[in-house]
C-alpha positions in Angstrom: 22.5 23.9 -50.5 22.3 27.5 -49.3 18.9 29.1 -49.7 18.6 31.5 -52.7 18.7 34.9 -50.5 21.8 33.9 -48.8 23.2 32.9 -52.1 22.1 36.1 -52.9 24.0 37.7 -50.6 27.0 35.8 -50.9 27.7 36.2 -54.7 29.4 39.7 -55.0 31.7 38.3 -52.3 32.5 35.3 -53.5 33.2 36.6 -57.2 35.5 39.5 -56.1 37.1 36.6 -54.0 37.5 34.7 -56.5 38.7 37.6 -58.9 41.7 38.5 -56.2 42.7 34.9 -56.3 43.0 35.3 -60.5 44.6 38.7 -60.2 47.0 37.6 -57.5 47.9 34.5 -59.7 48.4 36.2 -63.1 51.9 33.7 -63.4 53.5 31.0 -61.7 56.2 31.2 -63.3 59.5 30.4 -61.5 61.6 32.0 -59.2 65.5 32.6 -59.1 67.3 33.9 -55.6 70.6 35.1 -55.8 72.8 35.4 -52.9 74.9 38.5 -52.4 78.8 39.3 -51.8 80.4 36.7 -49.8 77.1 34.4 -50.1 76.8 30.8 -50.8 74.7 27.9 -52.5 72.7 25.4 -50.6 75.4 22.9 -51.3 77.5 24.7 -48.9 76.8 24.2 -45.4 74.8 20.7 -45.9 75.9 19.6 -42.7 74.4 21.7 -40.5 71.6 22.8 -43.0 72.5 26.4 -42.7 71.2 28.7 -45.5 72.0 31.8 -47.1 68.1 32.2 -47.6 66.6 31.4 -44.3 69.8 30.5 -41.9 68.6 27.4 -39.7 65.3 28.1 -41.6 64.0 27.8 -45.3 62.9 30.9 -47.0 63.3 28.6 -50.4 61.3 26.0 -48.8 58.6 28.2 -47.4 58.5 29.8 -50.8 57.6 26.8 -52.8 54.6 25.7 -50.7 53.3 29.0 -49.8 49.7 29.8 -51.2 50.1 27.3 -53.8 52.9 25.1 -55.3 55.8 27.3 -56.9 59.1 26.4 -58.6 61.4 28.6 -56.4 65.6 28.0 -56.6 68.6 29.6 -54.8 71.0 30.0 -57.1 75.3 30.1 -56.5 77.3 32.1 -57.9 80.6 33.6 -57.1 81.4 35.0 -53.8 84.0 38.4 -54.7 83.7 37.8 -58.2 82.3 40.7 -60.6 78.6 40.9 -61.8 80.0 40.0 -65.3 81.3 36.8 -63.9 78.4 36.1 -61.4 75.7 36.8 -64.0 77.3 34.0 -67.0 77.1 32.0 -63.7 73.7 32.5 -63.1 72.8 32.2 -66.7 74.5 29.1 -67.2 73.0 27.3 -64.1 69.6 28.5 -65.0 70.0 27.5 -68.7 72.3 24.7 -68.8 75.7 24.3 -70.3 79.3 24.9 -69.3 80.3 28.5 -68.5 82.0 30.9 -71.0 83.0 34.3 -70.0 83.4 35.6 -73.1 86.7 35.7 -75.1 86.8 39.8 -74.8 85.9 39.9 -71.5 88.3 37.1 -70.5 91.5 38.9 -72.5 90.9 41.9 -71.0 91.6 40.4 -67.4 93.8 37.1 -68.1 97.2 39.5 -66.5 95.2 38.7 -63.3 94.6 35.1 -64.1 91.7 34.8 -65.7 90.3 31.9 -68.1 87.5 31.8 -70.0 85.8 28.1 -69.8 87.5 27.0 -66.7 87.1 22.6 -66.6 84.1 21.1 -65.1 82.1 24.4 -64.2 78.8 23.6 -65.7 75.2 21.9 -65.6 73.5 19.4 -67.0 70.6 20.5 -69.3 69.3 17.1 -69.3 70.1 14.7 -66.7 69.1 11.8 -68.5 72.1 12.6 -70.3 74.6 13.4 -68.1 77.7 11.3 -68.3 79.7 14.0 -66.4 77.8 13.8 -63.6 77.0 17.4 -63.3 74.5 19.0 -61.2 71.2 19.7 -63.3 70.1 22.9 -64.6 67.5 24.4 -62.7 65.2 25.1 -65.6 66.2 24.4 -69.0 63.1 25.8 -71.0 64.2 29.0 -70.2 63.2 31.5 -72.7 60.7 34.3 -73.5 57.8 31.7 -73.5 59.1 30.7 -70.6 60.2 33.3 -68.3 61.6 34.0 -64.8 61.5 36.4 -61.9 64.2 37.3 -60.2 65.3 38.4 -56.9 68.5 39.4 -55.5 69.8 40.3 -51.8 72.8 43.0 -51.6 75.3 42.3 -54.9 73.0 39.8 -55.9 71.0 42.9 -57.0 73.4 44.0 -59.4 74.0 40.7 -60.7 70.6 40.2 -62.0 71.0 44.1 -63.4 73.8 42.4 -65.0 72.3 39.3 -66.6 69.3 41.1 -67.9 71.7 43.2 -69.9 73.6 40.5 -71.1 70.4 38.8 -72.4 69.2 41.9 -73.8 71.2 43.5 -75.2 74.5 41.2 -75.1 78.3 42.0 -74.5 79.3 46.1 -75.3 82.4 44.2 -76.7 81.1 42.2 -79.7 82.2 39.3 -80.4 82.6 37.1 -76.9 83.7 33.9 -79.1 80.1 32.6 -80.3 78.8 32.1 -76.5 75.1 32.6 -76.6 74.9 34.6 -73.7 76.4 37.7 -75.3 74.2 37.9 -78.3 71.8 39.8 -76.9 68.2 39.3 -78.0 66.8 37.7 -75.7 64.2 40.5 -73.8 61.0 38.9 -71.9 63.3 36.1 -70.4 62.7 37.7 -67.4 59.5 39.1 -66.1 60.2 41.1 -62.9 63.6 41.8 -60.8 63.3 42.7 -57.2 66.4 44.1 -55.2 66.9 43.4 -51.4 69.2 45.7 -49.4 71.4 46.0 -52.7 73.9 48.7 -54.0 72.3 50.1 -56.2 74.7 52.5 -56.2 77.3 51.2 -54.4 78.7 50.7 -50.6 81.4 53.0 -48.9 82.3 49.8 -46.7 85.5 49.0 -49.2 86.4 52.8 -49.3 85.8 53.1 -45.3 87.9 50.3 -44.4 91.2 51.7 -46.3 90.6 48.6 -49.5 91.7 46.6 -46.4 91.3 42.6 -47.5 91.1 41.3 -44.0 88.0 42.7 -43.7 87.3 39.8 -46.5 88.3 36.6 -44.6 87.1 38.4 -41.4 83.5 38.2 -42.8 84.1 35.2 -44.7 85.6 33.3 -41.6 82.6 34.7 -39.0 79.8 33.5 -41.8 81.5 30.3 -41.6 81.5 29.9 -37.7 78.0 31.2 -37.9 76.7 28.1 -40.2 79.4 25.4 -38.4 77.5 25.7 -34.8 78.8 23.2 -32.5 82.1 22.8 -34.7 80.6 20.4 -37.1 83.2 19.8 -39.7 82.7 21.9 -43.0 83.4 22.6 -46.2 86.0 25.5 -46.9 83.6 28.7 -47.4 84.7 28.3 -51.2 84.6 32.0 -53.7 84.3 29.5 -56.4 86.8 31.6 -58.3 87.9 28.5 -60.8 87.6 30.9 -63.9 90.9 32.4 -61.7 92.5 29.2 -61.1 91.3 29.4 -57.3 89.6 26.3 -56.7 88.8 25.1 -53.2 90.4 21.4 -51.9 89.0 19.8 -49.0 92.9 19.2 -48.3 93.2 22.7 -47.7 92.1 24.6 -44.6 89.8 27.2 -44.7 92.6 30.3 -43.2 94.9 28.9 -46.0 92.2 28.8 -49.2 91.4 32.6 -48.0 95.4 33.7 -47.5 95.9 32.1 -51.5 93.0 34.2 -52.8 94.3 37.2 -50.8 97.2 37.1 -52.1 96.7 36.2 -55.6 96.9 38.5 -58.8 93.1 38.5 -58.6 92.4 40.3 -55.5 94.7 43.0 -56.7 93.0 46.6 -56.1 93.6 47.0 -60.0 91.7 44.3 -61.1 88.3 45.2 -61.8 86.8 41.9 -62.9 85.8 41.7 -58.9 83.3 42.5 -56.6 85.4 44.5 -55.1 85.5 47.0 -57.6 81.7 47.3 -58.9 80.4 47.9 -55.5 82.3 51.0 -54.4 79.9 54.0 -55.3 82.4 55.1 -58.2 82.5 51.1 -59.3 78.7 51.2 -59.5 78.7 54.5 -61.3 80.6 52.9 -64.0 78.6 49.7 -63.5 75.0 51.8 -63.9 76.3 53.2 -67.2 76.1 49.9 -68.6 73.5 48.1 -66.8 70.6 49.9 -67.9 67.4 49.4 -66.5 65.5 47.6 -69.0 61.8 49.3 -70.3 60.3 45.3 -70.5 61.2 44.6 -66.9 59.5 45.3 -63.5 61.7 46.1 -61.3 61.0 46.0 -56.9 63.4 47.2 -54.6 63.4 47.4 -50.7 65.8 49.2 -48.0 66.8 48.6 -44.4 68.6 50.4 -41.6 70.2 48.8 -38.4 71.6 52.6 -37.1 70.5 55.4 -35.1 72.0 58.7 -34.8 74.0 59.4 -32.3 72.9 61.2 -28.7 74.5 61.0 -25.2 72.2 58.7 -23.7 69.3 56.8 -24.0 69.2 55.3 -27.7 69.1 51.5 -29.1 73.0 51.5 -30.4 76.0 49.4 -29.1 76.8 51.5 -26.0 79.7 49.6 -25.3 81.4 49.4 -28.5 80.1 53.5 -29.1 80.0 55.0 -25.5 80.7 58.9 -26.7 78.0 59.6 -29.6 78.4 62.6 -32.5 74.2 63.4 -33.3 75.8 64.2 -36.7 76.7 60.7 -37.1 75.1 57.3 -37.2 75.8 54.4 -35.0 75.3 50.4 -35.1 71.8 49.1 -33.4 72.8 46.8 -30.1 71.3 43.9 -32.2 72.8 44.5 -35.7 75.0 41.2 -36.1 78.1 41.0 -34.3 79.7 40.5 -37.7 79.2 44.1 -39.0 79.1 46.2 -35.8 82.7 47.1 -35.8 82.6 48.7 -39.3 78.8 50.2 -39.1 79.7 53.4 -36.4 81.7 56.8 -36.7 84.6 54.8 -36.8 86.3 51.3 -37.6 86.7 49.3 -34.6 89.7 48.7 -34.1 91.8 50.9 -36.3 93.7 53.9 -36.5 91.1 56.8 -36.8 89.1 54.7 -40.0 86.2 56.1 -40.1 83.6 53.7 -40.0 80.4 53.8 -42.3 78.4 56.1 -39.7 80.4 58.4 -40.3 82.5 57.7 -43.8 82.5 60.8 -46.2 84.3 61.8 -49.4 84.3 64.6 -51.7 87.5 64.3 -54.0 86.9 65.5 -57.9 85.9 62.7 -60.1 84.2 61.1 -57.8 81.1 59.8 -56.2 80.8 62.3 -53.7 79.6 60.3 -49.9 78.1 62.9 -47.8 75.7 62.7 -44.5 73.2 61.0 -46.4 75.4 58.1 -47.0 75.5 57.8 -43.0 72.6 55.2 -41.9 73.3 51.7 -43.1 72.5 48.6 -42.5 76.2 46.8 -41.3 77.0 46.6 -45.2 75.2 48.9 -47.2 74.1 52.4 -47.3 70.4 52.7 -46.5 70.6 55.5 -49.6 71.9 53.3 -52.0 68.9 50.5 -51.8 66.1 52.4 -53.4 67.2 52.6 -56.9 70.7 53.5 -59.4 70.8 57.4 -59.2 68.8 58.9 -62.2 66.8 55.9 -63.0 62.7 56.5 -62.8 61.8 55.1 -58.9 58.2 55.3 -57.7 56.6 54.3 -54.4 54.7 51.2 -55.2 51.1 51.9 -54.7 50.0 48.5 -55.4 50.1 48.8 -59.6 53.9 48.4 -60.9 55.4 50.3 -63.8 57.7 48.2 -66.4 60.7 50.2 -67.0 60.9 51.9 -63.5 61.5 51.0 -60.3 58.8 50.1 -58.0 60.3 51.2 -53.8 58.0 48.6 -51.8 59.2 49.3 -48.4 61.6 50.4 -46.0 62.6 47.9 -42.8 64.1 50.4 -40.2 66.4 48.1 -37.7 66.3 45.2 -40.0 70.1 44.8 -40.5 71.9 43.2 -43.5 71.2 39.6 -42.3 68.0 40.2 -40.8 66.9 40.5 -44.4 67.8 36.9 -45.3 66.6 35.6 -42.1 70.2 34.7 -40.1 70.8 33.2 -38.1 67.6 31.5 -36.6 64.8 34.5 -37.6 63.8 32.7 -40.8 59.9 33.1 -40.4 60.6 36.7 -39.5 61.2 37.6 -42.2 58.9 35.5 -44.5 55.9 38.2 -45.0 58.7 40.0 -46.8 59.0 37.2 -49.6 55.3 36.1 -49.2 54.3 39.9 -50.2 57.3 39.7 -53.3 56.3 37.0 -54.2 52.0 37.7 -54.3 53.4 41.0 -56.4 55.2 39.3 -59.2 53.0 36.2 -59.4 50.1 39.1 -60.0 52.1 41.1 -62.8 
């Protein structure tokens, strides 16, 4: 037993030590990731045990045992498809049920193929009870007694914008045909969303590269090389597009699967029911018009940059790929990921005179004018965009969050797009980034 000076002496320590601990644990409750554009579930890449969260490591995993034992899932969602689509998605595999996109919405894009309650998409609210065999929700007693935080890395960002609409304040079109998503109502499901190198408002990548769908499969095709190391046999990189009749076969080779979405109604330039569409600075214009951000929610965001500006010598950017540098202009870091370099720069490598996103500008009438600031990025999106949607309250975090406003945690300079999820093998790199998202929201 400690003698009673040193007891003494100890106590204000010990109380304010144990006082953080209750602060800094005001909630456990659980925590939903979503992947971004082009991003995957972890019943992708099983093979190889490549992650969208983590790469060869476990973000989800460290997250669950860290300080504590945590409920922490990765959720997956569509790949191109729109927030709208992603979002029933997300609330469905949270919640439980079979997906229903809405009757309106649905309508309004069945010309490109659309269906409402495609067969077999769904999960199993109680798996006791499960004749289907589908897999389980990840947490049924979803509701405002029972909330969630979540977090969101690049469109995954404007998904969860999305779904905390939809719960709130339900579908701007009415009816949806009785789904329970799109009757609104339902504010204080969700505690706190945090944003990860997302477009907030928007990316100029789509606009840069000319609407150009190669760029698609290009991507698509490199992440799945990048998970498949030493050519272990894989599953095709599925969109998981079945609401347009775009499933995935095993039969089917992965180049095929791609050129069949590429060339499908869906992936038409016209059809805005795609990611496509909502994350093009005048798509997220028209997106932040409708996804408000909500006064009961906390909301974190973080940005990134993997350029430099340009000099003639003597600078951390790809001097092969950029020999001759513009200082007006922003170029890709040597280590940005070899995926993204070619379209980061002044211009599109190769192409003819596409400027890339280093160097991308627009000013046309109508709209979203993409000037200089646009110009440091992070291999996908525009450093500018991250913070917050333009005229929405943003504040520095200062170690107290505001509900209704957005709280700016930090900038990573030369952390590119992947760095931020930890690919391919820097998974505990970038840990202290969750582990501090993680102490905030479990302290609100």
């Amino acid at each position: 037993m400690l003698p009673p000076v040193l007891r003494a002496v100890l106590a204000p320590a010990l109380f304010l030590s144990c006082a953080f601990q209750a602060a800094s644990a005001a909630n456990n409750y659980p925590i939903v990731l979503v992947h971004g554009f082009l991003g995957f579930g972890p019943e992708q890449y099983t093979n190889t045990g490549f992650k969208y969260w983590g790469g060869f490591d476990d973000i989800v995993g460290h997250m669950r045992s860290h300080q504590g034992q945590h409920q922490v899932w990765a959720a997956s969602v569509g790949a191109i498809s729109s927030n709208w689509d992603r979002a029933a998605e997300l609330y469905y595999q949270i919640k439980g049920g079979c997906v229903d996109y809405g009757s309106s919405h649905t309508a309004s894009f069945a010309s490109f193929g659309a269906v409402r309650q495609p067969e077999g998409k769904c999960w199993a609210a109680d798996p006791a009870n499960n004749p289907q065999g589908y897999p389980a929700a990840l947490y049924p007693a979803w509701d405002a007694r029972h909330p969630i935080h979540l977090i969101g890395h690049s469109q995954g960002g404007q998904t969860i914008r999305a779904l905390i609409e939809l719960l709130e304040h339900g579908s701007p079109h009415g009816d949806e045909g009785g789904g329970e998503l799109y009757k609104g109502g339902k504010t204080g499901w969700v505690v706190s969303a945090t944003t990860i190198s997302s477009p907030n408002n928007g990316t100029s990548l789509r606009d840069a590269l000319g609407q150009s769908g190669s760029a698609v499969t290009q991507l698509a095709s490199g992440i799945a090389a990048m998970a498949s190391i030493g050519n272990v046999a894989q599953p095709v990189h599925d969109f998981g597009l079945e609401q347009f009749g775009l499933r995935s076969s095993a039969a089917e080779p992965s180049a095929a699967y791609q050129r069949r979405v590429m060339a499908a109604p869906f992936s038409s330039p016209d059809n805005f029911d795609s990611a496509q569409a909502e994350m093009t600075p005048d798509g997220a214009r028209t997106f932040n018009a409708w996804a408000k951000t909500s006064p009961s929610v906390y909301y974190f965001s973080m940005s990134n940059q993997a350029t430099e500006a340009g000099s003639a010598c003597c600078n951390s950017t790809d001097r092969l790929l950029f020999p001759f540098q513009n200082p007006s202009f922003q170029y890709p870091r040597a280590d940005m990921a070899a995926l993204t370099r070619p379209y980061a720069g002044e211009w599109v490598i190769p192409s003819a005179g596409l400027h890339g996103m280093g160097a991308y500008s627009l000013a046309v009438a109508d709209r979203v004018p993409v000037d200089r600031t646009w110009f440091a990025n992070d291999g996908v999106v525009n450093t500018v965009s991250m913070r917050a949607p333009s005229g929405d309250p943003v504040r520095n975090y200062d170690g107290t969050a505001a509900r209704g406003s957005w709280n700016f945690l930090q900038h990573y300079q030369t952390y590119d797009h992947f760095d931020m999820v930890g690919w391919p093998k820097s998974g505990p790199r970038v840990y202290p980034i969750y582990d501090r998202v993680a102490a905030i929201v479990y302290g609100l």
